[in-house]
C-alpha positions as CSV (number, residue, x, y, z in Angstrom):
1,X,-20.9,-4.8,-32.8
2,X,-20.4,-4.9,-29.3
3,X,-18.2,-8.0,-29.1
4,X,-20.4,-9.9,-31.2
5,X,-20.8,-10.9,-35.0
6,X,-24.0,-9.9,-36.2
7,X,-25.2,-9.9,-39.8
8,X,-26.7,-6.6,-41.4
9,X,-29.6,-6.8,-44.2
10,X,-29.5,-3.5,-44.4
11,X,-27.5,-0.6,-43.6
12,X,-29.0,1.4,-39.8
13,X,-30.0,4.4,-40.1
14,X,-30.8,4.9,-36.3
15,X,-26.8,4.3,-36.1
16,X,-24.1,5.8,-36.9
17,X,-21.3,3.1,-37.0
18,X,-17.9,2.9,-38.0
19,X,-16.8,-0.9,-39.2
20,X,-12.8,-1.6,-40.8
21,X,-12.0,-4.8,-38.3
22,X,-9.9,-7.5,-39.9
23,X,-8.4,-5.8,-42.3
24,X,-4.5,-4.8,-42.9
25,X,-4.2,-1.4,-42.2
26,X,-0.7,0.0,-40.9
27,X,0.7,3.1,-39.2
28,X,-1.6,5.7,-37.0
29,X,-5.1,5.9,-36.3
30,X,-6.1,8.9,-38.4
31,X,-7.0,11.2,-35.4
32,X,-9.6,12.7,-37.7
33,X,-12.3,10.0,-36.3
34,X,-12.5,12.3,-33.3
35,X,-14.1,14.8,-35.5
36,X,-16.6,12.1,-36.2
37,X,-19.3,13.3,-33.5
38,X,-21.9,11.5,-34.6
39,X,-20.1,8.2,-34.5
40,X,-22.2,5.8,-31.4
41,X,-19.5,2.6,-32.5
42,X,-16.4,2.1,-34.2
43,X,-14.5,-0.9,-34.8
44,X,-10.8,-1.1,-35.8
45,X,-10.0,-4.7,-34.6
46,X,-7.9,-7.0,-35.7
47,X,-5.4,-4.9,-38.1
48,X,-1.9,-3.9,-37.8
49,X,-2.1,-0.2,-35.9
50,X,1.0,1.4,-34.5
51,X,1.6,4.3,-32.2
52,X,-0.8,5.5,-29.3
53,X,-4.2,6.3,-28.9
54,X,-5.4,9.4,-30.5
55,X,-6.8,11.8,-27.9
56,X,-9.5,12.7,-30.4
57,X,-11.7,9.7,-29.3
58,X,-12.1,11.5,-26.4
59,X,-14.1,13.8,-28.3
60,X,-16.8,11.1,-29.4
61,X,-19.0,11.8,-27.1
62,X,-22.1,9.8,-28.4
63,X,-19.9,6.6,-28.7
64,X,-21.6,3.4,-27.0
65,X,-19.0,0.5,-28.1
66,X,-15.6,1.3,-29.0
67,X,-13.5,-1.7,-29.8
68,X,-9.5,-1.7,-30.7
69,X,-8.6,-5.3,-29.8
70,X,-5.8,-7.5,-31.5
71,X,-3.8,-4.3,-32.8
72,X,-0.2,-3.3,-31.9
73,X,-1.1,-0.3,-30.4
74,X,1.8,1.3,-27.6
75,X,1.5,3.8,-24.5
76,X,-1.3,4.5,-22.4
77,X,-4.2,4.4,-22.3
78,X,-6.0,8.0,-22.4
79,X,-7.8,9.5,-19.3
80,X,-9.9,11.2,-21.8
81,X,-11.9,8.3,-22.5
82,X,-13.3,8.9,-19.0
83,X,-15.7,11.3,-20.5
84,X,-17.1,9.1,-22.7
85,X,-20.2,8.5,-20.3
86,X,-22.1,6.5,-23.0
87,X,-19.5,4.2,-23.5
88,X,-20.9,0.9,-22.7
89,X,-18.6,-1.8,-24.1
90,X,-14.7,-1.0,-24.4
91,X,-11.9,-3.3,-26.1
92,X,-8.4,-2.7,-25.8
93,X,-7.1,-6.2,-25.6
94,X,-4.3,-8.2,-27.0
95,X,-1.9,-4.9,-27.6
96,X,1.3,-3.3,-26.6
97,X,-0.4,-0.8,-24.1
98,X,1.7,0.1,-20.6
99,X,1.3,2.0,-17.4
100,X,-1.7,1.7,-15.1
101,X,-4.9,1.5,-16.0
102,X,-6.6,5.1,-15.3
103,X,-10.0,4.6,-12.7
104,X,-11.7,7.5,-13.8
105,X,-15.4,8.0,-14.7
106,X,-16.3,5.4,-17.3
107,X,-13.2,3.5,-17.3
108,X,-13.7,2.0,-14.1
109,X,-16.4,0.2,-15.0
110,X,-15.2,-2.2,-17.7
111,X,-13.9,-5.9,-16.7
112,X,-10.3,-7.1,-16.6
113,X,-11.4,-8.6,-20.2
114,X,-11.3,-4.9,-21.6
115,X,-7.6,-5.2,-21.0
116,X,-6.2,-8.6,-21.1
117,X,-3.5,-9.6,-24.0
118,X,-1.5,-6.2,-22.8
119,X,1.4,-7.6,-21.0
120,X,2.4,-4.5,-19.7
121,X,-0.5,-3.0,-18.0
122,X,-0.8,-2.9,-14.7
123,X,-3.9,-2.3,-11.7
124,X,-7.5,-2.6,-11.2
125,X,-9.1,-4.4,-12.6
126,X,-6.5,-6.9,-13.8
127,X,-4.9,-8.9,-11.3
128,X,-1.3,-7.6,-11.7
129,X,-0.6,-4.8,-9.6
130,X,1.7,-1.8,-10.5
131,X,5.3,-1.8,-9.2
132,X,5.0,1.2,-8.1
133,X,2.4,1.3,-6.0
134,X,3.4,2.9,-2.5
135,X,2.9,0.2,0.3
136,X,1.3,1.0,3.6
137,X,3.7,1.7,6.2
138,X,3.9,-1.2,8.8
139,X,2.3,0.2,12.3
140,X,5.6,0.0,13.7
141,X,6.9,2.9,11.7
142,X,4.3,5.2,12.1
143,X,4.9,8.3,13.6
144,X,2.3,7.9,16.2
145,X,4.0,4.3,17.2
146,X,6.9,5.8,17.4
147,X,6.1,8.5,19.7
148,X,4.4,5.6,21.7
149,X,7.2,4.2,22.3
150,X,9.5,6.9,23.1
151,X,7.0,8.0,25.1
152,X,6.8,5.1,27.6
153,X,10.5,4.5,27.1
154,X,11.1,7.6,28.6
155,X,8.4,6.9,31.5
156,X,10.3,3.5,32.2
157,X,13.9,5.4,31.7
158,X,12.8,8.0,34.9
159,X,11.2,5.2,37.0
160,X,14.8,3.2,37.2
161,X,16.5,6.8,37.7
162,X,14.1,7.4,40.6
163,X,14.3,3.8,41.8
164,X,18.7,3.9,42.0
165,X,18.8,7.8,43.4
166,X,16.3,6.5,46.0
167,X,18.9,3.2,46.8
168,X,22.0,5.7,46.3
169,X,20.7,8.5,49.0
170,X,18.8,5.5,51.4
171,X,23.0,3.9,51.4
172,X,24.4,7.0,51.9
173,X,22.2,8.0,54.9
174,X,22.2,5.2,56.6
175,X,26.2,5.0,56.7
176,X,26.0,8.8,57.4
177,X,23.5,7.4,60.6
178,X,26.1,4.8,61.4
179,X,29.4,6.9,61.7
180,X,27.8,9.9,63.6
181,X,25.4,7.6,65.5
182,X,22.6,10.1,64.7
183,X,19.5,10.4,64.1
184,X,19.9,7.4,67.1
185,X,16.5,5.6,65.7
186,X,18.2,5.4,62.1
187,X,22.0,4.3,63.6
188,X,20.4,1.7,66.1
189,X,18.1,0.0,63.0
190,X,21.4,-0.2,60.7
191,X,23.5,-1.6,63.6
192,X,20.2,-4.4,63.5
193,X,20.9,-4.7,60.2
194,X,24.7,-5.3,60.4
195,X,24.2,-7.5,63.0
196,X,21.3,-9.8,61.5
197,X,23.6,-10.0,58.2
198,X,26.6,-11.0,60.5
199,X,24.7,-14.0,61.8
200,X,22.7,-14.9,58.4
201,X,26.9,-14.9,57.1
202,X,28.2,-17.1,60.1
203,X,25.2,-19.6,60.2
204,X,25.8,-21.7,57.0
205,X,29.5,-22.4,58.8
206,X,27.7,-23.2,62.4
207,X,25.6,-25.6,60.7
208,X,28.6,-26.6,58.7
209,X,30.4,-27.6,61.8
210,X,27.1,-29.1,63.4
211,X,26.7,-31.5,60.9
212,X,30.5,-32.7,60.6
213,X,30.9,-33.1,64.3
214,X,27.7,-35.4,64.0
């Protein structure tokens, strides 16, 4: 009762208890237990049941311990047994159960031990995770990141365009300046220029000579 061994004098009337553990039955649970409404634990442990669950236990809605441990019971386990808000001690372990482990209502509240021995279930609360369980996208691919960084791409991309049609038309005028001669300000300052770039040229040869006459 409850995960524990405990001796009977007499038979309970204040419960209503169904007890066939360690026997040898075989095939299907009979799914007419769920018509047992009255039933507040039942204990099938440690036989030789096939197939699913029956979605009838869903129906037992006075059940307190339910406990189908060291069975060869397949599929998954049934949301159904959500609704069983009375249900305080659950034992599915060592069986052949699959999929994730459903997180609704009263299932969530039992330990990983409720489900241990079934290789291939998956999820909270054991500590083997579903394979299919959709990662979080990195930040990098978020949409909002993305459009971050387009965004100041493009602010970068028009700052270089602006920066080389500013070079490109400052060029241009000033050799416009320097074959008409006009504006005279503008011709006089690029003749500067020309000149101060002839003499920066010239004075690594001056010092050149300097040096080898010495």
């Amino acid at each position: 009762m409850k995960g524990q061994d405990i001796v009977l004098v007499k038979i309970l009337t204040i419960f209503t208890t169904l007890d066939l553990s360690n026997n040898f039955f075989q095939g299907d649970i009979p799914i007419v237990i769920g018509h047992l409404q009255s039933l507040i634990g039942l204990n099938l442990s440690h036989n030789h049941f096939t197939g699913s669950i029956p979605l009838t236990l869903g129906d037992l809605t006075n059940l307190e311990w339910l406990d189908l441990s060291s069975n060869k019971l397949s599929g998954v386990i049934p949301r159904k047994l959500g609704d069983l808000t009375f249900l305080g001690y659950l034992n599915l372990s060592k069986n052949q159960l699959i999929g994730q482990i459903p997180q609704d209502k009263q299932l969530s509240t039992f330990s990983s031990d409720s489900f241990r021995g079934n290789p291939c279930l998956c999820g909270t609360p054991l500590p083997t995770a579903c394979p299919w369980d959709a990662q979080p996208p990195p930040p990098s691919s978020s949409p909002s990141f993305n459009h971050e960084v387009h965004e100041s791409w493009l602010k970068q991309k028009v700052v270089w365009i602006g920066y080389a049609s500013g070079v490109v038309i400052g060029i241009s005028t000033a050799f416009i300046a320097f074959e008409t001669g006009r504006p005279k300000w503008l011709a006089r300052g690029v003749s500067m220029l020309e000149r101060k770039a002839t003499e920066w040229k010239e004075k690594p040869k001056w010092m050149a000579n300097q040096l080898h006459g010495h």
